[in-house]
mmCIF file as gemmi writes it, N, C-alpha and C atoms, coordinates in Angstrom:
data_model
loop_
_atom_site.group_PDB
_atom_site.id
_atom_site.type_symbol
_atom_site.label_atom_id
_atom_site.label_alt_id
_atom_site.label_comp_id
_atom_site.label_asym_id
_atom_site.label_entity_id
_atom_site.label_seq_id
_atom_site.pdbx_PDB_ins_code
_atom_site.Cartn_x
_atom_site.Cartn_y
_atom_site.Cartn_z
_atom_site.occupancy
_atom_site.B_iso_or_equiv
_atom_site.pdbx_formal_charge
_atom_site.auth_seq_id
_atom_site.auth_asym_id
_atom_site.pdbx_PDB_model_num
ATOM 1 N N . UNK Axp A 1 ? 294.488 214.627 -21.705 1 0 ? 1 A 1
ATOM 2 C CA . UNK Axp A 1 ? 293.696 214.814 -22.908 1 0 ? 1 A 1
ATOM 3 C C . UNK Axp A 1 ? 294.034 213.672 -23.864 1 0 ? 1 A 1
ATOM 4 N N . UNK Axp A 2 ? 293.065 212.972 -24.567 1 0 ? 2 A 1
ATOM 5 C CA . UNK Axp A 2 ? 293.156 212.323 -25.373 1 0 ? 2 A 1
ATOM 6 C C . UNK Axp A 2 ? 293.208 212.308 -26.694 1 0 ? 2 A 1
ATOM 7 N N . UNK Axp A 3 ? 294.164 211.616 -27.536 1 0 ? 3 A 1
ATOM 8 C CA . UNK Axp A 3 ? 294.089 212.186 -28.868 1 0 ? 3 A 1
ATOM 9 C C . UNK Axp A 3 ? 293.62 210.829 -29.815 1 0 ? 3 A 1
ATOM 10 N N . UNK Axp A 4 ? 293.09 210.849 -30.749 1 0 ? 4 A 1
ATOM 11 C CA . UNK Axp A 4 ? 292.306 210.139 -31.465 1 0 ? 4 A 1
ATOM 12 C C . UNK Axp A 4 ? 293.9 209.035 -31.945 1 0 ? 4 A 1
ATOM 13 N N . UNK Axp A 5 ? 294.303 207.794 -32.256 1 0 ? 5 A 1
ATOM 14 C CA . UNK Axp A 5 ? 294.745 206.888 -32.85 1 0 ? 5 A 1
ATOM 15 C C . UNK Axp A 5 ? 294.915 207.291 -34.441 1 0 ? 5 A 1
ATOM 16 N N . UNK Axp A 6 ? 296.177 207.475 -35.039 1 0 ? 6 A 1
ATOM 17 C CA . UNK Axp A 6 ? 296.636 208.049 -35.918 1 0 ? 6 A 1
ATOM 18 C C . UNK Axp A 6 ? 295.983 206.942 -36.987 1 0 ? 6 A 1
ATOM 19 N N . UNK Axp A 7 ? 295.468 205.975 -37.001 1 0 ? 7 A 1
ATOM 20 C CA . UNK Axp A 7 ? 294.564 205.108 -37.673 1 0 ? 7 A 1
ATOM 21 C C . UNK Axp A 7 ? 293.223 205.853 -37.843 1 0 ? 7 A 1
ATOM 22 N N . UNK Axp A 8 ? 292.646 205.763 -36.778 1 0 ? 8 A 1
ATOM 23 C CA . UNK Axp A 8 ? 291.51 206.56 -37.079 1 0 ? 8 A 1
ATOM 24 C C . UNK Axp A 8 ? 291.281 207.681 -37.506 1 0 ? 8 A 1
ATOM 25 N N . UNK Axp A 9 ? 292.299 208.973 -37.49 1 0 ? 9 A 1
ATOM 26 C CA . UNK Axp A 9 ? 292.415 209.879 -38.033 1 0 ? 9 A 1
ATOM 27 C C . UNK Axp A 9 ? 292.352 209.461 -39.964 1 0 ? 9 A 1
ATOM 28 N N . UNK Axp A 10 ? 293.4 208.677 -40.106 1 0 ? 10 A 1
ATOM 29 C CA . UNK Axp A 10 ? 293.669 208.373 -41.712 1 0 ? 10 A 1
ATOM 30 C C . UNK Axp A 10 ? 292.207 207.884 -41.804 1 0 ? 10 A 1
ATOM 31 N N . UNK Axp A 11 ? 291.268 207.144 -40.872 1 0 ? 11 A 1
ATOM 32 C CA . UNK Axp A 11 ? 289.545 206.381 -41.6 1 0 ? 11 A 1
ATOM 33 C C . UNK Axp A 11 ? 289.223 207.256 -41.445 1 0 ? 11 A 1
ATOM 34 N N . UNK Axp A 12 ? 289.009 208.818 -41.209 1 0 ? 12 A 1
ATOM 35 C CA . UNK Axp A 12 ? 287.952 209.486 -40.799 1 0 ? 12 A 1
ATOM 36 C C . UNK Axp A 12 ? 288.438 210.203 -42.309 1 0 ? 12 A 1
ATOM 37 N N . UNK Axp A 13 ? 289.368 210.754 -42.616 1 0 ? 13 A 1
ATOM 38 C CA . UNK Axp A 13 ? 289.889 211.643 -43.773 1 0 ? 13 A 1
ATOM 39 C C . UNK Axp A 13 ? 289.622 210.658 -45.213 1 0 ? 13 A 1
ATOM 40 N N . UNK Axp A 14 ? 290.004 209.272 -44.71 1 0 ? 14 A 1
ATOM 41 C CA . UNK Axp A 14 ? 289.481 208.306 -46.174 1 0 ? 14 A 1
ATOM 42 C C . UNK Axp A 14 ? 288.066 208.216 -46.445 1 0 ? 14 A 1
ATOM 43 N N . UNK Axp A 15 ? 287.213 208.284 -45.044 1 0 ? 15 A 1
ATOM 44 C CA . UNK Axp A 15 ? 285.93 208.282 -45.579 1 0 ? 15 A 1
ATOM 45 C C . UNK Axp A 15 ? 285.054 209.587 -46.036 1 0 ? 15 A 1
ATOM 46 N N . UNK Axp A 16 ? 286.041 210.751 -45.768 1 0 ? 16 A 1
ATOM 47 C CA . UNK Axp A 16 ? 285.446 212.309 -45.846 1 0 ? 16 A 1
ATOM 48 C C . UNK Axp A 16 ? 285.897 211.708 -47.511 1 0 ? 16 A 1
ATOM 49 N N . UNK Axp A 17 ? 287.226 211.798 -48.07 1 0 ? 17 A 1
ATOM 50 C CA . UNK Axp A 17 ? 287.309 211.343 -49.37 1 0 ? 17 A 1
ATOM 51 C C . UNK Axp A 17 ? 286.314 210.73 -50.245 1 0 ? 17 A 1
ATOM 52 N N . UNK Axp A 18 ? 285.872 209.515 -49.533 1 0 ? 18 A 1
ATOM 53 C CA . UNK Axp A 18 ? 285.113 208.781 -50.181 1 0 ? 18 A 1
ATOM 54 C C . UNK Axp A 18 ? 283.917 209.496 -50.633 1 0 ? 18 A 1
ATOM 55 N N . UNK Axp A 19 ? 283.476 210.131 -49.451 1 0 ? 19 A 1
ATOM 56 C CA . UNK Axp A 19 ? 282.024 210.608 -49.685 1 0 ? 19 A 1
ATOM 57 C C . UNK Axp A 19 ? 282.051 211.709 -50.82 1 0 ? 19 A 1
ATOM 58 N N . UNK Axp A 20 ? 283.111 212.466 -50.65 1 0 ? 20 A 1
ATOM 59 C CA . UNK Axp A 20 ? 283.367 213.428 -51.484 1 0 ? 20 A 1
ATOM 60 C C . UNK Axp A 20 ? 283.378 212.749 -52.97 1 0 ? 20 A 1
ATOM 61 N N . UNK Axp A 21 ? 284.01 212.115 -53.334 1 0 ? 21 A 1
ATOM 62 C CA . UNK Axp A 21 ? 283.947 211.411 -54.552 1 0 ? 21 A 1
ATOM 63 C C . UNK Axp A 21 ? 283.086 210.869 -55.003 1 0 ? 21 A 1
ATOM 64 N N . UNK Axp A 22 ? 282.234 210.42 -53.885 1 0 ? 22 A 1
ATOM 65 C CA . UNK Axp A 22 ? 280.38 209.707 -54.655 1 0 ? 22 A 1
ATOM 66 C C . UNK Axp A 22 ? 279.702 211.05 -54.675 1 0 ? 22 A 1
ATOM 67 N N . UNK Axp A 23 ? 279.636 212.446 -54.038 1 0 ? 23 A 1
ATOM 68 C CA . UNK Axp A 23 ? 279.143 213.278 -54.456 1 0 ? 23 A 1
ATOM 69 C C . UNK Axp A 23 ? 279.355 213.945 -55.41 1 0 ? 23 A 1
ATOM 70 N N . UNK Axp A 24 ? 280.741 213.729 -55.442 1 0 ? 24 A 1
ATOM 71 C CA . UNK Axp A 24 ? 281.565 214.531 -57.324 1 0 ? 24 A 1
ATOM 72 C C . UNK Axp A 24 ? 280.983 213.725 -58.494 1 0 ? 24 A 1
ATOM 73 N N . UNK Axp A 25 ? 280.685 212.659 -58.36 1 0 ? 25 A 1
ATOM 74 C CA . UNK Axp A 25 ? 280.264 211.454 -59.041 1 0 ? 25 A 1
ATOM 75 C C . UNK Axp A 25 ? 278.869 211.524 -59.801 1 0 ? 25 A 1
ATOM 76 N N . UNK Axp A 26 ? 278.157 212.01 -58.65 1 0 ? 26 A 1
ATOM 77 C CA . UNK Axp A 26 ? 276.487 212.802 -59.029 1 0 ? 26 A 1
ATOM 78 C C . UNK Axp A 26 ? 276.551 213.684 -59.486 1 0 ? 26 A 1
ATOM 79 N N . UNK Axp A 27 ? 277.072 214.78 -58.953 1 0 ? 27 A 1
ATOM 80 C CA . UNK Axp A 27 ? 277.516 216.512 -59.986 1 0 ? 27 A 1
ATOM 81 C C . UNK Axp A 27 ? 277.939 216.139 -61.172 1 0 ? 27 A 1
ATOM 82 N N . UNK Axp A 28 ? 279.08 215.455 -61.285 1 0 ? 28 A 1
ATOM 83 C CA . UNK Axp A 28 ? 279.225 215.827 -62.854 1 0 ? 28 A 1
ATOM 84 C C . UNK Axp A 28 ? 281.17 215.838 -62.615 1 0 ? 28 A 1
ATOM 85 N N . UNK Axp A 29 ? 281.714 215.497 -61.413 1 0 ? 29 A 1
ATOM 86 C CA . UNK Axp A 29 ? 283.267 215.877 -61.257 1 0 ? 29 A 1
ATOM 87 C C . UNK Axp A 29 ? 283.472 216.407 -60.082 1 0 ? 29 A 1
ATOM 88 N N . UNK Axp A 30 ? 284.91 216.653 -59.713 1 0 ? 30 A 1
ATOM 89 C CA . UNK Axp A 30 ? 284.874 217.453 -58.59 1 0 ? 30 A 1
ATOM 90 C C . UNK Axp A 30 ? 285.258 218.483 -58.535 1 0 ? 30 A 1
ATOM 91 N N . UNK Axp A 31 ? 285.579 219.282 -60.064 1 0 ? 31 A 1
ATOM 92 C CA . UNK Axp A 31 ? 285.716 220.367 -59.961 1 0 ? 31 A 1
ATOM 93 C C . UNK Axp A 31 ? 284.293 221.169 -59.765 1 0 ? 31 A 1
ATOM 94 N N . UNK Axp A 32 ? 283.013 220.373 -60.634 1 0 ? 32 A 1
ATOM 95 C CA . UNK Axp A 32 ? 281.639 220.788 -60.342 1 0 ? 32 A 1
ATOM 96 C C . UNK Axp A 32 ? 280.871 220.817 -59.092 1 0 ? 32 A 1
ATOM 97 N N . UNK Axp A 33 ? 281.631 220.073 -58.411 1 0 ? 33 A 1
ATOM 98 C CA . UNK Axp A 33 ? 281.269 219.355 -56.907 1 0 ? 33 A 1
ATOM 99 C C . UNK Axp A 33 ? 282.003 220.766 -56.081 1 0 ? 33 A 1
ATOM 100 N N . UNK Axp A 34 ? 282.867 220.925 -56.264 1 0 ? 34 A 1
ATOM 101 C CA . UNK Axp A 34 ? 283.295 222.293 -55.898 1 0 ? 34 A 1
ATOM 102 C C . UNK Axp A 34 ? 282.82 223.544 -56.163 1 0 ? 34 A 1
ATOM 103 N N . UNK Axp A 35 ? 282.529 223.835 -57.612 1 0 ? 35 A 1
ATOM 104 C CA . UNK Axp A 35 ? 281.959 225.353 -58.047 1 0 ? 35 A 1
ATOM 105 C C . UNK Axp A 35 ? 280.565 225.16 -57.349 1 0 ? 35 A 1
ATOM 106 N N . UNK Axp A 36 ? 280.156 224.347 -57.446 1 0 ? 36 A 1
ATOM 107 C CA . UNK Axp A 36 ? 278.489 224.115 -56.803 1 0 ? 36 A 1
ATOM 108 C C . UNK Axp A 36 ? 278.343 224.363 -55.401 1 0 ? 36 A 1
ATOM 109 N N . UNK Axp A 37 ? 279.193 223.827 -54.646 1 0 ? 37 A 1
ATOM 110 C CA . UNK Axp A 37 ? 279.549 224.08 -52.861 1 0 ? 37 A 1
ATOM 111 C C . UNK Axp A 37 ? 279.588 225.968 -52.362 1 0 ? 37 A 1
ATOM 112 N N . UNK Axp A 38 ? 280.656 226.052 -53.603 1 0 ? 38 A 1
ATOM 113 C CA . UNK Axp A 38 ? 281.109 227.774 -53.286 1 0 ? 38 A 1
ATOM 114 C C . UNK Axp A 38 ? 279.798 228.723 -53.986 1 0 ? 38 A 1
ATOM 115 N N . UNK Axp A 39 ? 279.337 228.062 -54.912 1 0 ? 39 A 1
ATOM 116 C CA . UNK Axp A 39 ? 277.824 228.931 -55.076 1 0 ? 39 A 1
ATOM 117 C C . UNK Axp A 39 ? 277.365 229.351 -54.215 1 0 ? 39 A 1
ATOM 118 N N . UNK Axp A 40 ? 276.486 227.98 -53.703 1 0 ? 40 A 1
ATOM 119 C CA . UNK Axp A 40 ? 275.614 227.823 -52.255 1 0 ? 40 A 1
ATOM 120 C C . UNK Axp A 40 ? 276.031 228.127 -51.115 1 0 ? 40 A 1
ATOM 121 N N . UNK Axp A 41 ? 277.614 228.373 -51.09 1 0 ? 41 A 1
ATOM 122 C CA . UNK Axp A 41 ? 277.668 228.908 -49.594 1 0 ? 41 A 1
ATOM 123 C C . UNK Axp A 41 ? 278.04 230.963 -50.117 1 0 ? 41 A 1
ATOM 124 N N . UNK Axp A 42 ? 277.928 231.101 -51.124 1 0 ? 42 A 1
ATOM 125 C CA . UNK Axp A 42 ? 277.887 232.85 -51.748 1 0 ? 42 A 1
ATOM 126 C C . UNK Axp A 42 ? 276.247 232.932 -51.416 1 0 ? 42 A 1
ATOM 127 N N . UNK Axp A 43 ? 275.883 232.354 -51.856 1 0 ? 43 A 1
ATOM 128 C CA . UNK Axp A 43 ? 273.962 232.013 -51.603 1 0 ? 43 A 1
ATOM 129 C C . UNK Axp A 43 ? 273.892 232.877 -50.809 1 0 ? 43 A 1
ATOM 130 N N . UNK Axp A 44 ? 274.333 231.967 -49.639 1 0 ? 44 A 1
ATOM 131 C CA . UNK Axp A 44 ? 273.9 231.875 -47.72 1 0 ? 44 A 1
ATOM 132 C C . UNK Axp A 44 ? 274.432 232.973 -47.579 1 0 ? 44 A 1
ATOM 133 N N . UNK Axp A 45 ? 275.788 233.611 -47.8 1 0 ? 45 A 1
ATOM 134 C CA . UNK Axp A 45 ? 276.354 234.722 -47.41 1 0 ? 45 A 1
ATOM 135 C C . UNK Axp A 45 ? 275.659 235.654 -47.84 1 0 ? 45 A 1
ATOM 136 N N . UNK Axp A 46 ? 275.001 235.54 -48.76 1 0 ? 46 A 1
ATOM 137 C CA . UNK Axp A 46 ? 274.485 236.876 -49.593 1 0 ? 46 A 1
ATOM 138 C C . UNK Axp A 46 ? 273.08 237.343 -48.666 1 0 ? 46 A 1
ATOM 139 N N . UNK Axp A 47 ? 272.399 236.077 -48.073 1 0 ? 47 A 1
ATOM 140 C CA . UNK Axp A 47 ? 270.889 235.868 -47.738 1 0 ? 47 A 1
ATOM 141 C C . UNK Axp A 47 ? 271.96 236.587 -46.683 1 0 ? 47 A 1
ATOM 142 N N . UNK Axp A 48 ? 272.472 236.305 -45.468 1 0 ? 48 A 1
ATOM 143 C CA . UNK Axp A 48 ? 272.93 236.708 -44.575 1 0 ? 48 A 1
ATOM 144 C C . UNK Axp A 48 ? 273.452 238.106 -44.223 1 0 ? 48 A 1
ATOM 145 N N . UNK Axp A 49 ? 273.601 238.217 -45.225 1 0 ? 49 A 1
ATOM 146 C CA . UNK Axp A 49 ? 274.263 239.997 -45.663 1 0 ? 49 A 1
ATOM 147 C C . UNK Axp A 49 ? 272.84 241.004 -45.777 1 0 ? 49 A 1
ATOM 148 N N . UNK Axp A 50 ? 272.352 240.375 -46.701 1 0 ? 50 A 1
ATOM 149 C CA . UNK Axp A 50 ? 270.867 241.138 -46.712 1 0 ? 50 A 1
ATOM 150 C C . UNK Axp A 50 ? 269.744 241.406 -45.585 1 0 ? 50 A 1
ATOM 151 N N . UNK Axp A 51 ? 269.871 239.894 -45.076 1 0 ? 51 A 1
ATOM 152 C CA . UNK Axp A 51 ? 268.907 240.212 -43.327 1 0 ? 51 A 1
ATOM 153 C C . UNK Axp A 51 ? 270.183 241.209 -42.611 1 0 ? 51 A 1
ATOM 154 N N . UNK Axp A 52 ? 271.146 240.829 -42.325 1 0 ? 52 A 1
ATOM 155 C CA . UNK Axp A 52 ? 271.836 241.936 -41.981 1 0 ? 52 A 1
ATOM 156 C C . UNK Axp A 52 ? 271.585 243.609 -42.254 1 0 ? 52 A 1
ATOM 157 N N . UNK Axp A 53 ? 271.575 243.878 -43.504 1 0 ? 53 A 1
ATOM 158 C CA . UNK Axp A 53 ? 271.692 245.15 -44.206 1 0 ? 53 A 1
ATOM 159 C C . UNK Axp A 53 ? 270.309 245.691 -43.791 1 0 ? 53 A 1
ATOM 160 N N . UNK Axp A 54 ? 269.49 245.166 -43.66 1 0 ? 54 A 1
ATOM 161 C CA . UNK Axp A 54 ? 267.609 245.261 -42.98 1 0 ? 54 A 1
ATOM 162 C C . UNK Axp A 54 ? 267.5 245.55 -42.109 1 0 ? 54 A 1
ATOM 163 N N . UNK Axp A 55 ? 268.561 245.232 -40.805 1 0 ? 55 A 1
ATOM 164 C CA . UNK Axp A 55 ? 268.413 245.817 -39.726 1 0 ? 55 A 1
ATOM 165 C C . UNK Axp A 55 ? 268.841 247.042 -39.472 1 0 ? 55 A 1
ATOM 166 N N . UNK Axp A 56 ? 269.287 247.473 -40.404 1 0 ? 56 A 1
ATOM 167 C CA . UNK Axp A 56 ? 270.318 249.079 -40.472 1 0 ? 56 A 1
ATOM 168 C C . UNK Axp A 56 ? 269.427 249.452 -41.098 1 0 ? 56 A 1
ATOM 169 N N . UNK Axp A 57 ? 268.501 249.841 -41.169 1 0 ? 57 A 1
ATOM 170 C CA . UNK Axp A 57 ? 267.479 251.038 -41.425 1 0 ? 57 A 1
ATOM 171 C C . UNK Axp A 57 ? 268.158 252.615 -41.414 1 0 ? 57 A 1
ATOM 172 N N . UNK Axp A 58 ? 267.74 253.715 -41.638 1 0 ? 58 A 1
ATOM 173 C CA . UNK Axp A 58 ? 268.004 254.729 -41.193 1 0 ? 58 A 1
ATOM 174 C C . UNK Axp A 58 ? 266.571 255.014 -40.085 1 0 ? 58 A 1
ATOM 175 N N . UNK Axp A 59 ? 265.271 254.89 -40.452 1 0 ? 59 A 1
ATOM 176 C CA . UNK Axp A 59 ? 264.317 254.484 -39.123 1 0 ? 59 A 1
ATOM 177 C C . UNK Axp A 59 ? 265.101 253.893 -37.482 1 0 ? 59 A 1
ATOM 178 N N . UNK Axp A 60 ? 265.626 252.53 -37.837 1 0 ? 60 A 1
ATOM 179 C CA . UNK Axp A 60 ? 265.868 252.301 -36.73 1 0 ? 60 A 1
ATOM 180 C C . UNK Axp A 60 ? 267.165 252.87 -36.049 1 0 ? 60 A 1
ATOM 181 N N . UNK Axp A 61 ? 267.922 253.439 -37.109 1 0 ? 61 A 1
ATOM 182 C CA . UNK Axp A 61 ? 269.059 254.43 -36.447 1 0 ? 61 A 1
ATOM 183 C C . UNK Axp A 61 ? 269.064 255.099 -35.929 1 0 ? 61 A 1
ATOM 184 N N . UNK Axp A 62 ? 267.779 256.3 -36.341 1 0 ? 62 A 1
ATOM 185 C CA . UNK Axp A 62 ? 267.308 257.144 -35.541 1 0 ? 62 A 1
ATOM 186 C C . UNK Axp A 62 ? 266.413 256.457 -34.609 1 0 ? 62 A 1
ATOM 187 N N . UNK Axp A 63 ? 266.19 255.682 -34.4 1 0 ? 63 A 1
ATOM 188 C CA . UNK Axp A 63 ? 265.137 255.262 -33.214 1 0 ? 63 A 1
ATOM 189 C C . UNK Axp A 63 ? 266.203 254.89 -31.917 1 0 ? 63 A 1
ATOM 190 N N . UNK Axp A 64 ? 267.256 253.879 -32.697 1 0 ? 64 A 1
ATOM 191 C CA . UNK Axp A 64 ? 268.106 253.664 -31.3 1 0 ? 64 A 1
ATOM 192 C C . UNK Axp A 64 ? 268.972 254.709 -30.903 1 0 ? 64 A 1
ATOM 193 N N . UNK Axp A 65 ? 269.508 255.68 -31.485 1 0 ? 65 A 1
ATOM 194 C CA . UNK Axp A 65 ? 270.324 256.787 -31.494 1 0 ? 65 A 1
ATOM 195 C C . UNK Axp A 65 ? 269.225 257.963 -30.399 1 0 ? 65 A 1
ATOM 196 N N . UNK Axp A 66 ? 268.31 257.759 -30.907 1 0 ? 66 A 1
ATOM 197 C CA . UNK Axp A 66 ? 267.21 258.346 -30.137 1 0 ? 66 A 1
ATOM 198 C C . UNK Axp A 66 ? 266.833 258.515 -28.486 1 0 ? 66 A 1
ATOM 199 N N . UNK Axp A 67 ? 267.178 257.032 -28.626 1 0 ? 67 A 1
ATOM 200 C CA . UNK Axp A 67 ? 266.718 256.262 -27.501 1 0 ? 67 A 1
ATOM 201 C C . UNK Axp A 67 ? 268.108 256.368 -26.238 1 0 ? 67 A 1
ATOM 202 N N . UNK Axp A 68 ? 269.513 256.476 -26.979 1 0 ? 68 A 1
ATOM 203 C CA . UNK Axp A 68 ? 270.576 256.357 -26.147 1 0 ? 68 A 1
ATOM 204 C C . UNK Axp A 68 ? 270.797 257.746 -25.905 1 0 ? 68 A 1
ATOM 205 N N . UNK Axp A 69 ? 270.699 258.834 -26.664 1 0 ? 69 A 1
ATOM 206 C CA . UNK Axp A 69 ? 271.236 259.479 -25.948 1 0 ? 69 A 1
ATOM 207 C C . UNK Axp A 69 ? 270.267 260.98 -25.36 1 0 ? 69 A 1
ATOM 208 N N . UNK Axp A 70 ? 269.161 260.874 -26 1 0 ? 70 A 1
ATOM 209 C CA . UNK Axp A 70 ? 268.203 261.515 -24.772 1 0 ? 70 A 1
ATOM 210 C C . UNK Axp A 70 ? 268.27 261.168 -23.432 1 0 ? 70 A 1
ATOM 211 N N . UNK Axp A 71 ? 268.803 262.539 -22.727 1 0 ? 71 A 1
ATOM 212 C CA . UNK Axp A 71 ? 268.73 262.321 -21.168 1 0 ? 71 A 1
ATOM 213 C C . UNK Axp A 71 ? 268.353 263.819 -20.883 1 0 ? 71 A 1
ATOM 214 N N . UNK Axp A 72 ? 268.756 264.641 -19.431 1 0 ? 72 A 1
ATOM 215 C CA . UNK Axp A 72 ? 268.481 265.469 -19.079 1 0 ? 72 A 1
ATOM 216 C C . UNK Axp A 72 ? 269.776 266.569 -19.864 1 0 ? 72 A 1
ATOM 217 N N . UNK Axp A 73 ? 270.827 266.021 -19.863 1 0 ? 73 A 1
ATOM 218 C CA . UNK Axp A 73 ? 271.853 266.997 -20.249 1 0 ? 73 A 1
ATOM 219 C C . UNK Axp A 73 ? 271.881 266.96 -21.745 1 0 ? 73 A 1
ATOM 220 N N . UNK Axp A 74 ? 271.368 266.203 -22.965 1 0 ? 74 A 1
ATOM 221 C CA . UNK Axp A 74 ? 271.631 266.664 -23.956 1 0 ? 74 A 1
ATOM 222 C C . UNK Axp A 74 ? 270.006 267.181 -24.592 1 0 ? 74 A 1
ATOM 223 N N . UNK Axp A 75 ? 270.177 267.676 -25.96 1 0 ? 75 A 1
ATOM 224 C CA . UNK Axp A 75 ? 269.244 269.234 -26.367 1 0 ? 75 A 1
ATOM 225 C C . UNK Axp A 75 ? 269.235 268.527 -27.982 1 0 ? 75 A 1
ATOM 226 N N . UNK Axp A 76 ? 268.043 269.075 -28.316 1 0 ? 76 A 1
ATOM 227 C CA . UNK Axp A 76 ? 267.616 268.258 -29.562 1 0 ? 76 A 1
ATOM 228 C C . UNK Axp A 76 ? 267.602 270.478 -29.991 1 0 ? 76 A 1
ATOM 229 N N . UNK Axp A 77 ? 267.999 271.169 -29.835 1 0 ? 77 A 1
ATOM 230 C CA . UNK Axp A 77 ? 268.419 272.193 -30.449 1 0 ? 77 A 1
ATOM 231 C C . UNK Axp A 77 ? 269.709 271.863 -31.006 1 0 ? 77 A 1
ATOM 232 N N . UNK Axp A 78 ? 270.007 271.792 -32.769 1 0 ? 78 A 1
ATOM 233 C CA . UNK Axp A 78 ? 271.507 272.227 -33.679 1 0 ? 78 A 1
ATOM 234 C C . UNK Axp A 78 ? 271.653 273.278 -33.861 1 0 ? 78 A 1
């Protein structure tokens, strides 16, 4: 297995730096460059949570609940 040249490791982390700093640069800082990142990824989580939470219906609970365990041995008599 090969491992990357401890040079190139330090250019790959100086240029993640760099970029980071011309984007802090446009925001406004990098503490803004930061609160702005963790927004947008609360955003995504939130959008993600919600299509999530959509598929849990109580409809489709009872539909798949429905679906698994009707057979010959169980009784829709409580």
């Amino acid at each position: 297995m090969l491992f990357p040249a401890p040079s190139d490791l330090f250019k790959s982390a100086k240029n993640d730096l760099i970029a980071e700093l011309k984007l802090s640069h446009n925001v406004g800082g990098v503490s803004k460059l930061k609160s702005e990142q963790a927004r947008i990824q609360e955003e995504e989580d939130n959008r993600k949570f919600r299509r999530f939470l959509e598929t849990f219906t109580p409809e489709n609970y009872l539909h798949k609940v429905g679906r698994t365990t009707r057979g010959p041995e169980s009784s829709t008599d409580y």
